[in-house]
Each structure stands twice: as C-alpha cells, then as structure tokens.
Backbone bond lengths (Angstrom), bond angles and torsions (degrees), N, CA, C in turn:
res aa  C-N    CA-C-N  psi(-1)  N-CA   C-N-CA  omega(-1)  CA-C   N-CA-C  phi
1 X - - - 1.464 - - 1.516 109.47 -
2 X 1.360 117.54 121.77 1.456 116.05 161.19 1.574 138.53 -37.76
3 X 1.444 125.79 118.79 0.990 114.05 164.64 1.601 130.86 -30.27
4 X 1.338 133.65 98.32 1.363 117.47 179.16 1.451 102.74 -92.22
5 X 1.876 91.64 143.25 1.783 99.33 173.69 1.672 107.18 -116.97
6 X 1.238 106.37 137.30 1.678 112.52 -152.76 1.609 89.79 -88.75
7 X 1.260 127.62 131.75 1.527 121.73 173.05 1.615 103.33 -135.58
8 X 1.307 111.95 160.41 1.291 129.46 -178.15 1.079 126.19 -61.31
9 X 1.275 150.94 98.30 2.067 133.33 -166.96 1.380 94.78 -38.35
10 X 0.969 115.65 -71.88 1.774 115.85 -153.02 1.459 105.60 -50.96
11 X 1.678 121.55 -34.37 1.594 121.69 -172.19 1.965 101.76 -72.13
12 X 1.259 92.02 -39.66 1.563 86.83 178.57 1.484 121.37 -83.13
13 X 1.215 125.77 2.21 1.602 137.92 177.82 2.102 96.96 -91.61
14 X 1.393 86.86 -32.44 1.388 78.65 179.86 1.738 127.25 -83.43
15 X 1.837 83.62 -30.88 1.643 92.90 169.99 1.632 106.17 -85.43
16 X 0.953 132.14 19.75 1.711 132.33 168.47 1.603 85.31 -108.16
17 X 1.164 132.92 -43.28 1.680 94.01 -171.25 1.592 126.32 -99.69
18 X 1.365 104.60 1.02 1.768 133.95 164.21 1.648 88.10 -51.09
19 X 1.519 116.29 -70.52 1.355 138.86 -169.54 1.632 100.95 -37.36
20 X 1.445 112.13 -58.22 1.667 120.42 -155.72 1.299 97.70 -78.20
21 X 1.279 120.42 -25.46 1.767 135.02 -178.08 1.436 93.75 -63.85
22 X 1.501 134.92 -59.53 1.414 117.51 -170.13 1.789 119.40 -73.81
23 X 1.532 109.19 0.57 1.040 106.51 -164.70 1.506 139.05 135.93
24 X 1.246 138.04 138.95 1.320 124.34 -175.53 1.614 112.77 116.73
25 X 1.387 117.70 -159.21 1.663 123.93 -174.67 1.806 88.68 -130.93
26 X 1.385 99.05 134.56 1.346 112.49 169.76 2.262 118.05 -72.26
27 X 1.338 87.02 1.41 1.288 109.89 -171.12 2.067 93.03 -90.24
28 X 1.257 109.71 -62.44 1.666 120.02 178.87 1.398 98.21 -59.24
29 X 1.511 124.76 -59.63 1.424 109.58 -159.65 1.666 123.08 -69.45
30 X 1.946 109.37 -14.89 1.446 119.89 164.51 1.739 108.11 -63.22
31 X 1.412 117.46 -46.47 1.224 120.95 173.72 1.643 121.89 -42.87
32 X 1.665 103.30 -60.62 1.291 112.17 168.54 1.762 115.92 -47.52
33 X 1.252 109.59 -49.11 1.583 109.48 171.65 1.266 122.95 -77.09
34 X 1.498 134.56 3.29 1.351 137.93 146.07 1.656 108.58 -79.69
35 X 1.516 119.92 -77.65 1.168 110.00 -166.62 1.630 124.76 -59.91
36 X 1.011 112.11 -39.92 2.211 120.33 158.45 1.371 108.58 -67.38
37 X 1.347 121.20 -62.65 1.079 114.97 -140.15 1.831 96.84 -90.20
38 X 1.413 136.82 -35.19 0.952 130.87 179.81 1.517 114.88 124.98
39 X 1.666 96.14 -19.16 1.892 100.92 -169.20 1.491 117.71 -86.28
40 X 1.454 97.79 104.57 1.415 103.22 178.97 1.468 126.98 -42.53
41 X 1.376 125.29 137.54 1.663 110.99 -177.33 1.924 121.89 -55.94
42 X 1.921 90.08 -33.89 1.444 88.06 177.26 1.815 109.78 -76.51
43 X 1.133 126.26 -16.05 1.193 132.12 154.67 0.965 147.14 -5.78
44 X 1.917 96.02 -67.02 1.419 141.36 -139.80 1.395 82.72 -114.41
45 X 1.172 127.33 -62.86 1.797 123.84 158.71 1.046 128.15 3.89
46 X 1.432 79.23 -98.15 2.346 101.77 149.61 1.856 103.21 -1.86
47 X 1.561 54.97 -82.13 2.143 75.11 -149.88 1.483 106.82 -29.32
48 X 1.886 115.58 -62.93 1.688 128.55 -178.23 1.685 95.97 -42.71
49 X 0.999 153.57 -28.00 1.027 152.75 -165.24 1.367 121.54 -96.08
50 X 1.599 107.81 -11.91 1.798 115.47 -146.34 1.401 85.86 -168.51
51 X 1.483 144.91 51.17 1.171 111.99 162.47 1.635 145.95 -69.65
52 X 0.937 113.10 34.68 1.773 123.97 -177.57 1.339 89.07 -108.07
53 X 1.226 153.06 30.88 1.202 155.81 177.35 1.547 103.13 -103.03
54 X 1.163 113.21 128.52 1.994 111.88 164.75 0.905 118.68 -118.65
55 X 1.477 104.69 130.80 1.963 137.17 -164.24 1.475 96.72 -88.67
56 X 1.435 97.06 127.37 1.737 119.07 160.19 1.575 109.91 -82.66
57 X 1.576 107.19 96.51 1.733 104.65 171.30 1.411 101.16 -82.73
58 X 1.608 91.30 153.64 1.622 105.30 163.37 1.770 105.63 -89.96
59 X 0.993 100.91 -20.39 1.842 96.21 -159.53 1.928 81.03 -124.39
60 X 1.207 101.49 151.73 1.752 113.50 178.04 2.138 96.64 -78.24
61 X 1.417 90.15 136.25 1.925 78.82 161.85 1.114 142.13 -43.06
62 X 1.825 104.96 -17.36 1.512 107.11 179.95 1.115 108.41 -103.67
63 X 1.349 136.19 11.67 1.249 142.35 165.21 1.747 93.66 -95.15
64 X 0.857 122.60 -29.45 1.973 119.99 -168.64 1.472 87.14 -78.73
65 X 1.546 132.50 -44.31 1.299 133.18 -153.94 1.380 106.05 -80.12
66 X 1.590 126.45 -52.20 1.557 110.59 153.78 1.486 140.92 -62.78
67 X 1.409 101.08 -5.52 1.930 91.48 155.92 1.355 110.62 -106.30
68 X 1.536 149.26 4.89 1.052 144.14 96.39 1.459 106.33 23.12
69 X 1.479 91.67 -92.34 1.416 111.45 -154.61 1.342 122.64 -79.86
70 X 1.525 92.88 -7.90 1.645 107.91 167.02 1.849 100.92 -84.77
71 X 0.560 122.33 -71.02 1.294 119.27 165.99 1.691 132.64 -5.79
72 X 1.538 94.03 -56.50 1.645 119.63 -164.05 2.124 104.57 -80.60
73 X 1.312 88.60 -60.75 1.148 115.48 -175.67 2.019 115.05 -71.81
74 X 0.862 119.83 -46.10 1.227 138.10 176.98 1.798 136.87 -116.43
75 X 1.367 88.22 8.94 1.856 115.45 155.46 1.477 97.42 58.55
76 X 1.524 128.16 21.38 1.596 123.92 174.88 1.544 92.61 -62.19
77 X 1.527 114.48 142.29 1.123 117.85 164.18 1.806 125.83 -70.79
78 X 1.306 134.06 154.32 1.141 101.65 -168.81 1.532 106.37 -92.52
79 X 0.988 95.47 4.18 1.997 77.49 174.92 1.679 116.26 -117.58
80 X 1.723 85.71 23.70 2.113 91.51 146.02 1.449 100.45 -107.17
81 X 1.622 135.65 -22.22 1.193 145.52 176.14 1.956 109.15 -53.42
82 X 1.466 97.47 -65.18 1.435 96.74 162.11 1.783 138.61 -89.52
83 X 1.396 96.50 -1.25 1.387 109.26 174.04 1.349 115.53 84.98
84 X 1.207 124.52 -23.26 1.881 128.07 168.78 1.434 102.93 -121.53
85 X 1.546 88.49 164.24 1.262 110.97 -168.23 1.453 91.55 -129.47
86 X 1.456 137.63 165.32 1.431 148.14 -173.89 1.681 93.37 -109.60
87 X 1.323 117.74 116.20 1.372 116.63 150.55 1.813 131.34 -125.95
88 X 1.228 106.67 124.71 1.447 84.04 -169.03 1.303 133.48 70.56
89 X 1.277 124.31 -133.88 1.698 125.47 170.11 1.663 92.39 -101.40
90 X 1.463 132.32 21.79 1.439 80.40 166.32 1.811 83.83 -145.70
91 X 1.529 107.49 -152.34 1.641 110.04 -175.99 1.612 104.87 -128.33
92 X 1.252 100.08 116.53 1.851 99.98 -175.07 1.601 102.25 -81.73
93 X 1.599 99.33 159.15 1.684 84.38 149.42 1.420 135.77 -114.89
94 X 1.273 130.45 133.00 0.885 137.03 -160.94 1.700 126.34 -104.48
95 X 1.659 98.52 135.84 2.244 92.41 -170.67 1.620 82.27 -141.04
96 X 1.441 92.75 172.55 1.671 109.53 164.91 1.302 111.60 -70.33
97 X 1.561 122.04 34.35 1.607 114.69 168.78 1.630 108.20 -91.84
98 X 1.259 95.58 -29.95 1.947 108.23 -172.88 1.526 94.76 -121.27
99 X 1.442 87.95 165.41 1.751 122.10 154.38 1.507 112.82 -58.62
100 X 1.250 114.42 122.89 1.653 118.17 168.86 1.578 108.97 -70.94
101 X 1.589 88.81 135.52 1.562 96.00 -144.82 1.787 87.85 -63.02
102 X 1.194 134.36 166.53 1.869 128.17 171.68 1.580 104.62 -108.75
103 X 1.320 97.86 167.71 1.756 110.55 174.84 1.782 101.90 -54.00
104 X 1.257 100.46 -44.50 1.737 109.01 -145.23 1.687 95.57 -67.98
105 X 1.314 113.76 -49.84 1.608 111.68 178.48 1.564 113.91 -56.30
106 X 1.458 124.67 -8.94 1.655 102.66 158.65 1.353 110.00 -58.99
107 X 1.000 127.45 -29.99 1.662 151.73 179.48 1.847 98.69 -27.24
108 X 1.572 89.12 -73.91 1.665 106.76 170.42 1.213 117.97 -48.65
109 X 1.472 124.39 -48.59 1.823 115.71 -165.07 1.528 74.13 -71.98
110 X 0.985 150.21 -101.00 1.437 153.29 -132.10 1.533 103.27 -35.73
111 X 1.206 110.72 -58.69 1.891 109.30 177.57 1.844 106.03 -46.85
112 X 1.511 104.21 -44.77 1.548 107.31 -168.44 1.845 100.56 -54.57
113 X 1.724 111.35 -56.94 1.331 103.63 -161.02 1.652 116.57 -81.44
114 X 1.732 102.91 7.23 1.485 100.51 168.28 1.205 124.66 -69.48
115 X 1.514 108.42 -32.41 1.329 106.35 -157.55 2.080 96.92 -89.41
116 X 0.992 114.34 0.81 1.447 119.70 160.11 1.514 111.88 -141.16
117 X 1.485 90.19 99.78 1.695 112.06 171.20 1.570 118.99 -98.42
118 X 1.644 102.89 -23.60 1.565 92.55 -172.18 1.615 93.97 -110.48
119 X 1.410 105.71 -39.43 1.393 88.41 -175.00 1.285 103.31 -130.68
120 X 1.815 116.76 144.66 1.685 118.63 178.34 1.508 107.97 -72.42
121 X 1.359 82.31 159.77 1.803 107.17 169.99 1.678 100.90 -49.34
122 X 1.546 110.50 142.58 1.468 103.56 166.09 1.413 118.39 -75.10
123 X 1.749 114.93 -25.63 1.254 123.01 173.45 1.814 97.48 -153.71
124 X 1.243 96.23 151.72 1.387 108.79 -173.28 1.749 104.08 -157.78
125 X 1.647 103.59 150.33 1.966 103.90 -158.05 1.957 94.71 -132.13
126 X 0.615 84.27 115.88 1.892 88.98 162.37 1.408 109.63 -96.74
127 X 1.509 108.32 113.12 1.489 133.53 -171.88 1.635 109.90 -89.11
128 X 1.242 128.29 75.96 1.378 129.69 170.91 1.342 99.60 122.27
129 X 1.488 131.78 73.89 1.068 136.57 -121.70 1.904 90.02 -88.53
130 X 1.470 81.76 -65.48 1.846 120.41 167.72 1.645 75.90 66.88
131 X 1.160 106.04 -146.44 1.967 123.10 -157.56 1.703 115.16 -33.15
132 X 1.617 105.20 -9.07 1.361 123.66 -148.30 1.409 126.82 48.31
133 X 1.113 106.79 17.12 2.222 112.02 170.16 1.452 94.31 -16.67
134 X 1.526 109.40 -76.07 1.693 107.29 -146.71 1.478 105.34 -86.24
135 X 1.456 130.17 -2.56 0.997 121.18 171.54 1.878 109.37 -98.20
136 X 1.212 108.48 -8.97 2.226 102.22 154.43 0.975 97.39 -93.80
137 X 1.399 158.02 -23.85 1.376 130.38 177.74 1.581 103.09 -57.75
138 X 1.472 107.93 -49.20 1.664 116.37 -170.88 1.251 132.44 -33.57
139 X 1.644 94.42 -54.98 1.595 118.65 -165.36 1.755 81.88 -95.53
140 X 0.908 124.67 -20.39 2.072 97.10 168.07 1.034 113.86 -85.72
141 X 1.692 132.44 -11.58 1.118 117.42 148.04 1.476 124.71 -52.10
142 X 1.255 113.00 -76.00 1.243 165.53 175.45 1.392 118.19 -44.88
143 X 1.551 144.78 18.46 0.950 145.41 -124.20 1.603 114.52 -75.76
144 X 1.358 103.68 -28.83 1.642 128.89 -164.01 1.526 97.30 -107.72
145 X 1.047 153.00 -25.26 1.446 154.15 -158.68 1.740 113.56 -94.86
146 X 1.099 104.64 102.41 1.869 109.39 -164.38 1.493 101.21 -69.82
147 X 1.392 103.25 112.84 1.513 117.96 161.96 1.087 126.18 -106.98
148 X 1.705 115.36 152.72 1.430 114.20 172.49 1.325 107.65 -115.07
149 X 1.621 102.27 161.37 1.165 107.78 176.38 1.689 115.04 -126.88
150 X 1.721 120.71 119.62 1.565 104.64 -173.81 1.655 109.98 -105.69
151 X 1.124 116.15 165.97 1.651 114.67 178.72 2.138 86.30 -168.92
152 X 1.566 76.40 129.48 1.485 95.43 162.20 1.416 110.90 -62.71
153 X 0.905 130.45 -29.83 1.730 147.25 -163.42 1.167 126.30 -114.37
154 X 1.975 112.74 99.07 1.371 125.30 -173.52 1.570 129.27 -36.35
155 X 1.787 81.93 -48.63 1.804 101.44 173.95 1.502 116.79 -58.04
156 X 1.471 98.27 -30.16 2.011 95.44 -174.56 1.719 112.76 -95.53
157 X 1.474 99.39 -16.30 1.716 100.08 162.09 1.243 101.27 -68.68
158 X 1.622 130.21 -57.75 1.508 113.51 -173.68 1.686 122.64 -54.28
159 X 1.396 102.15 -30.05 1.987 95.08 -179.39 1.257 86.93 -72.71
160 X 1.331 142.29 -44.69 1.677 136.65 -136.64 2.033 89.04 -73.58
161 X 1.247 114.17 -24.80 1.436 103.18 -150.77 1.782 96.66 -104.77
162 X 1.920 116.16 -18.61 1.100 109.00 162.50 1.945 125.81 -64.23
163 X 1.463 94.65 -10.70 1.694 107.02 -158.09 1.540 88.61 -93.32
164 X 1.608 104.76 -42.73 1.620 92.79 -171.59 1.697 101.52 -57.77
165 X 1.216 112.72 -51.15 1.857 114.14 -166.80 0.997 111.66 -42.36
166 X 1.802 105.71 -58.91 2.056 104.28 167.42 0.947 127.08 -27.70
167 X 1.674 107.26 -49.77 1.823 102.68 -142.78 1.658 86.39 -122.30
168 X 1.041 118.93 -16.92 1.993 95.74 154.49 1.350 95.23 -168.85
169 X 1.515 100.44 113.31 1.738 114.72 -165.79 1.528 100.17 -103.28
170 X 1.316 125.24 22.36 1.452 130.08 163.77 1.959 100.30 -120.40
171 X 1.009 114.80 34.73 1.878 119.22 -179.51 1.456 102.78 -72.92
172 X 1.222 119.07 165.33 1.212 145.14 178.76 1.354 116.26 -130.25
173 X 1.136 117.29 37.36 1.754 135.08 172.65 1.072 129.15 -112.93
174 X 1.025 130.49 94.96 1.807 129.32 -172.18 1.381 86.84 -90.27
175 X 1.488 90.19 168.54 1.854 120.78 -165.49 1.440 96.79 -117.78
176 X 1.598 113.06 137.00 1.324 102.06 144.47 1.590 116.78 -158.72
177 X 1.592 105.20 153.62 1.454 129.85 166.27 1.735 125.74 -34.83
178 X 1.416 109.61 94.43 1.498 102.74 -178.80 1.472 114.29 164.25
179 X 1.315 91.71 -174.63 1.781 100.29 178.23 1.449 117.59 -109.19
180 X 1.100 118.61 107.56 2.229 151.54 174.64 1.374 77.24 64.64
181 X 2.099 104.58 -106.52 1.408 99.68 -152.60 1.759 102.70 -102.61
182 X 1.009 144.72 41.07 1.343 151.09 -178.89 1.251 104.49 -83.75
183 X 1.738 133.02 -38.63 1.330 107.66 -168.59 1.924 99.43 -100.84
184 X 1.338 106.81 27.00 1.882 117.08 -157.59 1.573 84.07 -110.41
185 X 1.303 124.23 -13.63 1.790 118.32 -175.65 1.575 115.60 -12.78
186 X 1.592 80.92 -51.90 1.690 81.77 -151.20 1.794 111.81 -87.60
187 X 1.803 108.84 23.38 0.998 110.73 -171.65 1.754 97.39 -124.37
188 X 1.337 102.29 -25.72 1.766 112.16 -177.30 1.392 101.12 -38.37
189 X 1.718 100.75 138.50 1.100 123.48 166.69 1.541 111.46 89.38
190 X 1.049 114.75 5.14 1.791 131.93 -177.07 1.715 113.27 -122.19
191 X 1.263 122.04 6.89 1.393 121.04 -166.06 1.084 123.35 -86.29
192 X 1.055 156.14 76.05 1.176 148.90 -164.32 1.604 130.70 -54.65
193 X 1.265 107.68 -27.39 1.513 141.45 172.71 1.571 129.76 -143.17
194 X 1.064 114.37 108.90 1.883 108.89 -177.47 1.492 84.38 -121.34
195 X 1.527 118.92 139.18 1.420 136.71 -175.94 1.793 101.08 -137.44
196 X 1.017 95.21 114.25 1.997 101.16 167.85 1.390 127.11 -149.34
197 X 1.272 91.73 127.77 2.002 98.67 176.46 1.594 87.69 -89.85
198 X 0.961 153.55 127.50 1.358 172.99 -89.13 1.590 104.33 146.01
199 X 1.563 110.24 131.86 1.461 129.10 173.98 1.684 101.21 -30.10
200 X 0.957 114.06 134.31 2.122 119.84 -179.03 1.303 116.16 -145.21
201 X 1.407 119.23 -13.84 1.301 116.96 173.00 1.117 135.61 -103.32
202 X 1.673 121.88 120.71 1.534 130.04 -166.42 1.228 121.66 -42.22
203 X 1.086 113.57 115.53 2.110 111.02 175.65 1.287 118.12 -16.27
204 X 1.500 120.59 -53.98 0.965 122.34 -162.25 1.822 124.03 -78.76
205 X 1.640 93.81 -39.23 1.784 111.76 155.28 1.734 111.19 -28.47
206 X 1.846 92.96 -61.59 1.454 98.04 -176.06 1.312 122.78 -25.99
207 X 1.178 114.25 -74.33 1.825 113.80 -158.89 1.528 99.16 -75.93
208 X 1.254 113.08 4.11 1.782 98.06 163.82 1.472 101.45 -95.42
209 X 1.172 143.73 0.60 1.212 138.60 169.89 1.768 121.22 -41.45
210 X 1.421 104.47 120.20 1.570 82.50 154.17 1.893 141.18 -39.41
211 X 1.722 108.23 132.33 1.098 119.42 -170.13 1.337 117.37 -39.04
212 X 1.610 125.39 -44.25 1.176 148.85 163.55 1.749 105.96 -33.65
213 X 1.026 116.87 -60.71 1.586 127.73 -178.93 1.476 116.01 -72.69
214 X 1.611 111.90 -58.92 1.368 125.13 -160.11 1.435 101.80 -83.56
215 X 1.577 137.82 -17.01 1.025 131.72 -166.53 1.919 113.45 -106.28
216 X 1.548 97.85 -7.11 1.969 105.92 -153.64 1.798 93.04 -141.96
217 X 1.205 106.87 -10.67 1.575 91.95 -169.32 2.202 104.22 -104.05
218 X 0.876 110.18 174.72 1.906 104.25 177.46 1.374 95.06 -83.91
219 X 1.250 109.25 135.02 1.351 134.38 143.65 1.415 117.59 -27.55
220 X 1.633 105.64 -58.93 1.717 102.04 -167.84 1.435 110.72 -83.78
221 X 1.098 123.62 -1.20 1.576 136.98 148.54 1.385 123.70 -41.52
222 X 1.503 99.71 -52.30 1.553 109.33 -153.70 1.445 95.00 -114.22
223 X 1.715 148.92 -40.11 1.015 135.13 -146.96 1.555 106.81 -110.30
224 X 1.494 116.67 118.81 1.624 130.10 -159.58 1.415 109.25 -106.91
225 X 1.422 116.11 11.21 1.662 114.90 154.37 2.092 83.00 93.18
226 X 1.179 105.69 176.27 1.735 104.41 -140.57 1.641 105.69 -82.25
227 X 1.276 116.98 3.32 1.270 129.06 163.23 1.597 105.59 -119.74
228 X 0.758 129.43 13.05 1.730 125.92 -173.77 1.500 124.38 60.57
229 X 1.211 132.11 -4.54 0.994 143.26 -152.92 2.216 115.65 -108.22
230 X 1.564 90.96 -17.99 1.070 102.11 171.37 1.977 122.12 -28.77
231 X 1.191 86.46 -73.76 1.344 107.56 -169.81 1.937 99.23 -57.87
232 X 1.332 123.14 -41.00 1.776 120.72 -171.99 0.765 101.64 -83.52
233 X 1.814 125.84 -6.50 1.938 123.93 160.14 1.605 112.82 -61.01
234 X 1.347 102.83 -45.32 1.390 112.83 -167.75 1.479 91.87 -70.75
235 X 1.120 143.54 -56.38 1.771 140.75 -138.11 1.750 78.06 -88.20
236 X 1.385 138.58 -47.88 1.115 125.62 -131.25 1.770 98.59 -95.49
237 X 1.284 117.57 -11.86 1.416 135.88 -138.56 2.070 90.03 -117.55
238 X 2.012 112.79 -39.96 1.140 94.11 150.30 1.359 132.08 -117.72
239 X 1.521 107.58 81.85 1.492 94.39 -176.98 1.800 92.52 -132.28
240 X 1.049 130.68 3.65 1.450 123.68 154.98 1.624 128.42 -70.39
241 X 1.917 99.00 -24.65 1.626 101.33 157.72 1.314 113.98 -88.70
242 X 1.129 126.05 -31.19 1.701 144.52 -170.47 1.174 106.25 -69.16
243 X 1.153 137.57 -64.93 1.429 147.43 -178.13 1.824 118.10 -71.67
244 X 1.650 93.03 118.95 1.398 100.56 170.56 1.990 120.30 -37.88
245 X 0.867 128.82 167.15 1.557 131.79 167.68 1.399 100.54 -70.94
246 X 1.264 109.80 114.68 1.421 94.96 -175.75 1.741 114.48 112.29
247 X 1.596 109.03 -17.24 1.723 86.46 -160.58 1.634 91.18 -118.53
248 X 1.826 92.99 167.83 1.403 97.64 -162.87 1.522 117.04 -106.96
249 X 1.349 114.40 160.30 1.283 121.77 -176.36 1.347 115.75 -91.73
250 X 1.305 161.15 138.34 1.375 156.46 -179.12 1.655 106.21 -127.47
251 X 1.107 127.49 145.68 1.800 117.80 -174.10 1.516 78.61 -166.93
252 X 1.877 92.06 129.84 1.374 102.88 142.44 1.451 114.74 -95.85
253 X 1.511 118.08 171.67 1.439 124.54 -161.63 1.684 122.67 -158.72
254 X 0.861 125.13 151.18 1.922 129.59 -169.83 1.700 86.93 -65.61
255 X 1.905 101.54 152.84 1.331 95.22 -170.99 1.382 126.19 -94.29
256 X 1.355 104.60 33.15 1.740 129.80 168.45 1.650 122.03 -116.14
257 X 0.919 93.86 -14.38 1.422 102.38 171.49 1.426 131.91 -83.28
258 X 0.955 140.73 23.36 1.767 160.68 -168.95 1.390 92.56 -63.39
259 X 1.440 114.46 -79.67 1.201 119.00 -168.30 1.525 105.73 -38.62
260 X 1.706 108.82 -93.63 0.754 99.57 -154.16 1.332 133.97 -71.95
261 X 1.095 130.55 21.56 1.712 157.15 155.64 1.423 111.07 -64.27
262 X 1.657 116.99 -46.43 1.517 114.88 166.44 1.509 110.15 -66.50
263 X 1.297 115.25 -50.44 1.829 119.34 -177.97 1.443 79.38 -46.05
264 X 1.149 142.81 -102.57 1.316 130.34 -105.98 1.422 110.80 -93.60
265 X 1.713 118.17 2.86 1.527 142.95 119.35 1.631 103.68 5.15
266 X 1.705 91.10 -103.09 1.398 132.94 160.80 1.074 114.85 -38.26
267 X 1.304 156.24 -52.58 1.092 151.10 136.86 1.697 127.80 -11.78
268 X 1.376 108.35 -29.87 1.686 107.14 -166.47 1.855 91.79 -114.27
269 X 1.394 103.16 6.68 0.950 92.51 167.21 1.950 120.41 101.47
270 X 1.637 96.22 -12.85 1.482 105.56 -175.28 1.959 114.77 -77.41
271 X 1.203 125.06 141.59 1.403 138.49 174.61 1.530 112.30 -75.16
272 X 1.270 100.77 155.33 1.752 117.75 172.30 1.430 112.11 55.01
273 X 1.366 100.52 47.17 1.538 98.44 -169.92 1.521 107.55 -89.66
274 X 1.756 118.30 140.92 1.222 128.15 -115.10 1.710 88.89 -138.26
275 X 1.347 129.31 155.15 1.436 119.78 145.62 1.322 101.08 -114.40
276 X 1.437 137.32 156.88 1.614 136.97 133.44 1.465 117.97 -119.91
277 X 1.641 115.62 160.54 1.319 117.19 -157.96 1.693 92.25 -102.82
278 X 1.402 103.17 174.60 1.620 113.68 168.34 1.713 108.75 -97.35
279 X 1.215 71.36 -158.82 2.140 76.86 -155.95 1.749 90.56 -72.33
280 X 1.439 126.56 -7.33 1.591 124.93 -175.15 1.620 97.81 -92.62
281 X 0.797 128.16 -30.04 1.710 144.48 161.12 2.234 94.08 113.23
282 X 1.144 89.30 34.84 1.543 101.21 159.63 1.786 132.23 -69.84
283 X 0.792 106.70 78.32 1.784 105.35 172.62 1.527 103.66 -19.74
284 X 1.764 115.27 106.57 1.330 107.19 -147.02 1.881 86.16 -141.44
285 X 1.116 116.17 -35.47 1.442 122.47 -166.58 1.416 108.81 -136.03
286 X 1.183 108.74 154.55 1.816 132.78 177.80 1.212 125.16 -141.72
287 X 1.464 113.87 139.70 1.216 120.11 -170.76 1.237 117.13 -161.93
288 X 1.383 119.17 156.12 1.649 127.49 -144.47 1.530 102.31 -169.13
289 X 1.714 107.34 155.92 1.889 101.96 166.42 1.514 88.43 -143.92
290 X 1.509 110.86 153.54 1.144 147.24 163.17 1.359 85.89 -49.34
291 X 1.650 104.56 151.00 1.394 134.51 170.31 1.460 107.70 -59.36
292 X 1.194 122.25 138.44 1.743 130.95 147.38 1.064 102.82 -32.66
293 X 1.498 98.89 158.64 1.682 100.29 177.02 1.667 100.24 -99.86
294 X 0.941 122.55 150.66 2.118 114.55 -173.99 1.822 110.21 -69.53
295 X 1.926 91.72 130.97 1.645 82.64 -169.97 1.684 93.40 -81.87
C-alpha cells in the first residue's frame, strides 16, 4: 500500500494553480494528479467545490512539481512520467519501448470484436504488437482463442508481455520476435483475424511532430517510409497467405490515407473492403477478408 500524504484542499488548489501559472492544460495536470498523485477527478470536483476537505496524496507535491516540470519544460510525456497509461477498462504500463497506446485505436479492438460477436476467432495475430494495447484487450475478450503477438522490437515484446501478466495473467497469447507475418509461418493460412496499427507516418511529417511525440516516443513506431505506407504494404501484401479463407484484416492508418489503403486492399486481392472513422469522424481505419475458400 502506498504511502499516503494527507494535504489541505485549499494548499493543493493553490499548488494546482501555481502549476497552471507555469504552463500546460489544466486537463494534463488533473491527469498527472490522478494517475501519481492518487486524486481522483471526481475527487478533485469535490474538493473545487468544498475546499476544507483534506486530500490523501500518493506522491508529496514536490514530487508532482518535478514531473510537472519535467513534462512542461522537457516534453517527457506524462505517461512515461507516471509509467501507465489508461486503456480501456484497465491501466497499461507504459516506457519509451512502445507507442502510447491512443484513444482512437480502441476504435480498432471494437471493429476487430464486431465482426465476431457470436463466435471467436479460432486464432487471431496482432501485427506490431509494441505495448500490446490491442493484444490485452483481445485475450480479455477472447480468453480461450490462441493469439499471437509480433513486434520487431525486443524491448516492446518485453513491456507487451509485462502488460499481458497484469491485465490477464491467465492469456493465451504468445509473443514473438520479427517482421508482420514472418515469425507467424507456422500459423499462415489459419488466421482468422490479424489486427495492426503498423508504422503510418511519412518520414518527413515526422520531425514536424510535436516535441512530446517526436522527441520520447520510438521511431520504428511512428515512421512509415516516405509516403507512410511502407509498413501496410508489408501487412497488406501478406495476408492472402496469412489469413485463413475467410479471415479478416483490420489496419489502422494516417488520416489521409483511406483511399489508398482500400486500393491496395483490393489490390492483394481481399473482399468487403471497408473504411471506418475515429472518434473525430476521420476516415481512420480499413478493413477487408480474404475470399472463402469454394464449397
């Protein structure tokens, strides 16, 4: 159990707006004081409403005030600052080994478990696994249904496989080392579902990125070769050997790319090829399945 440090409403209303005075969104720095500090948002409510109330911190203010300022000053994101990130129903943890998982990719698990409502995938692969977000949403659906998980990146198989233990330490998902479906060989042609947010953003986009992103997040995460598209060539190019008869493809994608993400859909030959938007109503994701096999 955490040390709790008992503080005053009014001392901490004052050190929250000292805080907003140097800078930032009063939206991030409530975050920072939920996930470190312990103070619930409905809490924090309370308190603005009631300050004679005294807050149980987990973290002392002067520990909140230098990641603050790590934050403000030096563009650390805050959920390598506090180490989790909120996904879904549960809390991952999060380092500069992976991509911070985003709002918009719940977007994706939700498209994935529509298209099987009554019955799961017999096997299903998360292609760029990185933190594994979409591969614990999976297997908590999914409890019985053997998934894999691939990542070019040793460091992001190891967070991906601490997050699975957390957040469902009875999973049925092995991890593995490699590039899309190369280390899945021995599963090609049996998939029922392959789902991947895959590198999408143009080299050149990159270094205009916010500091926050472009300076703390992986490279091989974010950079999709000089049109972005590199990497949804490779996933999209094997999923006619990869994919069961019958099973579907899911891809998130840069938010200009719709089109040509469906062409090259259509192109490899896959059916029912699909767009869906993100939570901004952005043409954001695509999706398609390999042909039946002929009865």
């Amino acid at each position: 159990m955490k040390d709790c440090k008992a503080v005053a409403g009014t001392d901490l209303l004052q050190w929250r707006r000292q805080q907003l005075a140097r800078g930032g969104t009063a939206a991030d720095l409530d975050w920072l004081l939920d996930l470190a500090g312990g103070v619930r948002w409905a809490s924090l409510q309370r308190l603005l409403l009631d300050p004679t109330r005294t807050v149980a911190l987990e973290q002392s203010l002067e520990v909140l005030s230098d990641l603050w300022e790590r934050h403000l000053h030096v563009n650390v994101p805050l959920q390598h600052l506090v180490g989790f990130c909120p996904w879904r129903d549960v809390l991952l943890e999060s380092s500069p080994a992976a991509l911070i998982p985003r709002q918009e990719t719940e977007v994706l698990v939700d498209l994935a478990l529509s298209q099987f409502k009554i019955t799961p995938p017999a096997r299903w692969a998360d292609l760029g696994t990185g933190s594994g977000a979409i591969a614990v949403a999976l297997v908590r659906a999914w409890p019985t249904s053997p998934g894999y998980g691939v990542d070019l990146s040793s460091d992001a198989l190891r967070l991906a496989e601490r997050n699975l233990e957390r957040c469902a330490p009875h999973h049925n998902c092995s991890l593995h080392l490699g590039s899309w479906w190369i280390p899945l060989k021995r599963w090609w042609g049996s998939l029922d579902l392959v789902v991947s947010n895959p590198p999408y953003i143009p080299g050149a986009v990159v270094d205009g990125l916010e500091a926050v992103v472009r300076d703390h997040e992986p490279h091989l995460a974010l950079r999709g070769g000089a049109d972005g598209l590199d990497a949804i060539r490779a996933v999209v190019n094997g999923a006619p050997t990869g994919l069961a008869p019958g099973g579907w493809l899911l891809l998130e994608h840069h938010h200009d790319q719709s089109a040509q993400v469906n062409q090259l859909l259509r192109n490899a030959g896959l059916v029912e090829v699909s767009a869906a938007a993100d939570l901004e109503g952005i043409l954001r994701f695509a999706f398609a399945r390999k042909p039946a096999a002929p009865s």
